[in-house]
Structure formats: C-alpha cells, structure tokens
C-alpha positions in Angstrom: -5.8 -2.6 -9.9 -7.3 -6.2 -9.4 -4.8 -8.5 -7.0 -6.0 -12.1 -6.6 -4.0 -12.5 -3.8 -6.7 -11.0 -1.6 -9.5 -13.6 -2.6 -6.6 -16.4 -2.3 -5.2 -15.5 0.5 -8.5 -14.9 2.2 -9.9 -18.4 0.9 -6.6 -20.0 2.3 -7.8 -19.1 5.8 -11.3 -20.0 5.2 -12.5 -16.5 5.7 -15.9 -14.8 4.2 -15.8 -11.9 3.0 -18.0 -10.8 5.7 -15.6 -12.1 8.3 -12.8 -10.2 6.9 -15.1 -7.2 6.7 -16.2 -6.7 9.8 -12.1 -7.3 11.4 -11.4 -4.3 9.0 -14.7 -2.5 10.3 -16.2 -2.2 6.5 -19.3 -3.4 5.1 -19.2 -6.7 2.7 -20.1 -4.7 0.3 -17.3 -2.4 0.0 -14.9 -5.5 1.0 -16.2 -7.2 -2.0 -15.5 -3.9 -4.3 -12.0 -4.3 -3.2 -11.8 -7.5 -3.2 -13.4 -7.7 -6.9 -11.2 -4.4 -8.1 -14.2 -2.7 -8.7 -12.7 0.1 -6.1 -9.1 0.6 -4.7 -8.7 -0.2 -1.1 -7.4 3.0 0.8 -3.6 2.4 1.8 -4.3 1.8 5.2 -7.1 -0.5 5.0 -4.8 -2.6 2.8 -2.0 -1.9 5.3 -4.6 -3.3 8.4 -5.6 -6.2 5.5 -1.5 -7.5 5.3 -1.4 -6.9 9.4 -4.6 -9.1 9.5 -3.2 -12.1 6.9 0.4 -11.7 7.9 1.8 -11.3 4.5 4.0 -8.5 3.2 1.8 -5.3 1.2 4.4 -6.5 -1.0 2.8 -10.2 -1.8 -0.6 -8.7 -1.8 -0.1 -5.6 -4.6 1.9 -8.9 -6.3 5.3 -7.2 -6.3 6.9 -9.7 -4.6 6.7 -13.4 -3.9 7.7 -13.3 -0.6 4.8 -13.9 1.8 6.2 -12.0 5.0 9.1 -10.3 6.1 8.8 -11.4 9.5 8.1 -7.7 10.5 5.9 -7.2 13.5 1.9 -5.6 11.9 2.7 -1.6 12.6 0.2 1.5 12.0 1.1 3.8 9.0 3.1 6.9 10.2 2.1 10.0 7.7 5.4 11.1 9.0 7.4 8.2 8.6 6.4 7.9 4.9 6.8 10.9 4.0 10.4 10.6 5.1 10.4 7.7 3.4 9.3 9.1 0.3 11.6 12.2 0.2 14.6 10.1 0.7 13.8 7.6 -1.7 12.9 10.3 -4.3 16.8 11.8 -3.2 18.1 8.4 -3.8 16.2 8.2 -7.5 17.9 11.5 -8.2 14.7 13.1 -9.2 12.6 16.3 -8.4 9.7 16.3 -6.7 7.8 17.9 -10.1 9.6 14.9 -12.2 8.4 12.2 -10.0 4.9 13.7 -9.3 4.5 13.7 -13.2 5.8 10.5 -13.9 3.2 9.3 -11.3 0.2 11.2 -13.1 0.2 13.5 -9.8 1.4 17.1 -9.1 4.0 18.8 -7.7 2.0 20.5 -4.8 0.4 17.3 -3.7 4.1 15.0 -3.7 5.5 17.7 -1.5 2.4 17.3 1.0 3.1 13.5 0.8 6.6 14.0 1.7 6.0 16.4 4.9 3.8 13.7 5.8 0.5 15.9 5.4 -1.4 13.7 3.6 -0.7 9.9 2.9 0.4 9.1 -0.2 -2.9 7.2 -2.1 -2.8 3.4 -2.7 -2.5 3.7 -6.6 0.7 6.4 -6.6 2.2 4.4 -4.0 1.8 1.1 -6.0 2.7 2.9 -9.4 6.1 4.1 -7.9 7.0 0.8 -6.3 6.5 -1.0 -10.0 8.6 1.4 -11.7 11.5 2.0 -9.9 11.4 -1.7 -8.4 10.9 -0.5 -5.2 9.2 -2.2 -1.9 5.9 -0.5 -0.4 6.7 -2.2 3.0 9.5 -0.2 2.9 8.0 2.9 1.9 5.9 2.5 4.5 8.5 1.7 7.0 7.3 -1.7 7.6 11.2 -3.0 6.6 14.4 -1.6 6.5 
C-alpha cells in the first residue's frame, strides 16, 4: 500500500517527517516506513494523520479526490465501526464468511470486527472500500 498523498500532503504544509512524527507520538523512523510503504500505518494512526492534515482517510488511501468532508477530526469508536461494518455487510447482501473471504480474512475474526472487539486492520478496511466502492470515513463513522 504506497499513498503519495502522505509525502505531498505533508510537503504542502512544510512539515518534516520528524515534525509529523512526533504530533503522532512515533519515531521518524517508523513515520518514514509509512510514509515510504515499507509498513502499513495502523488505522488509527492514519485516522490521527487525516485529523492532523485535515483531509478525508478517503483522499489519503487515494479513493477519493475530495480533500475534506468538512467533518469535525473524531477518535475511532471499535463500536461504532463495527456497527458500521455489520450494516454495510447487510446492505452488500453478503455473509460474514463471504465477505471475510473475499477480504483474505476469516469468519471468526469479521465477526469480532463487527461486535466492535477488535478494529478492523488498515489493509481489510482499505481492500473493502475499493471493492465495493465504499467510503472508509464512513465506515469509520467520520460521515454519514
């Protein structure tokens, strides 16, 4: 998962890497991992990352080209997502074992995501969203 966004959006406000690192309470190092795709950013550090540069997780994981929603920077809610996830999975029409495969996961885990034990990871949540066209500031409850 490599998103240039980061490195431009970061550049666009004249940030180092350090800077950006230490508002996200991370060393440069592992900011540059992300930064560089050499890791994947956990969902909420990429969740505080879009609070920080005020653009949409949407425009950052390049699903969208809108910058911002104009929705106010929010904390992820396990509960809220998994909420989110189970009624979205109702709306797909789809099992939870159909769309834990089709997301190279497992039935056990999607139902933990949906009860809102466990947060759904960055790459699942980013795979979903590109293949049912759906929004992962809405997953996350960030939109309507």
């Amino acid at each position: 998962m490599k998103f240039q966004r980061i490195k431009n959006i970061r550049e666009d406000m004249e940030l180092t890497q350090q800077q950006v690192a230490d508002k996200l309470k991370v060393s440069r190092g592992t900011y540059s991992m992300w930064e560089t795709a050499n890791d994947i950013i956990p969902l909420k550090k990429l969740n505080e990352l879009a609070n920080l540069f005020d653009v949409s997780l949407d425009y950052i994981l390049e699903l969208s080209n809108t910058k911002s929603y104009g929705s106010v920077p929010i904390e992820i809610d396990n509960q809220v997502v998994g909420n989110n996830l189970y009624n979205i999975r109702k709306e797909l029409g789809l099992s939870q074992n159909k769309l834990a495969t089709t997301l190279s996961t497992n039935q056990s885990s999607w139902s933990e995501y949906e009860k809102g034990k466990y947060l759904i990871p960055t790459l699942i949540i980013y795979e979903m969203a590109k293949k049912y066209n759906l929004s992962v500031d809405r997953i996350l409850g960030k939109i309507k």
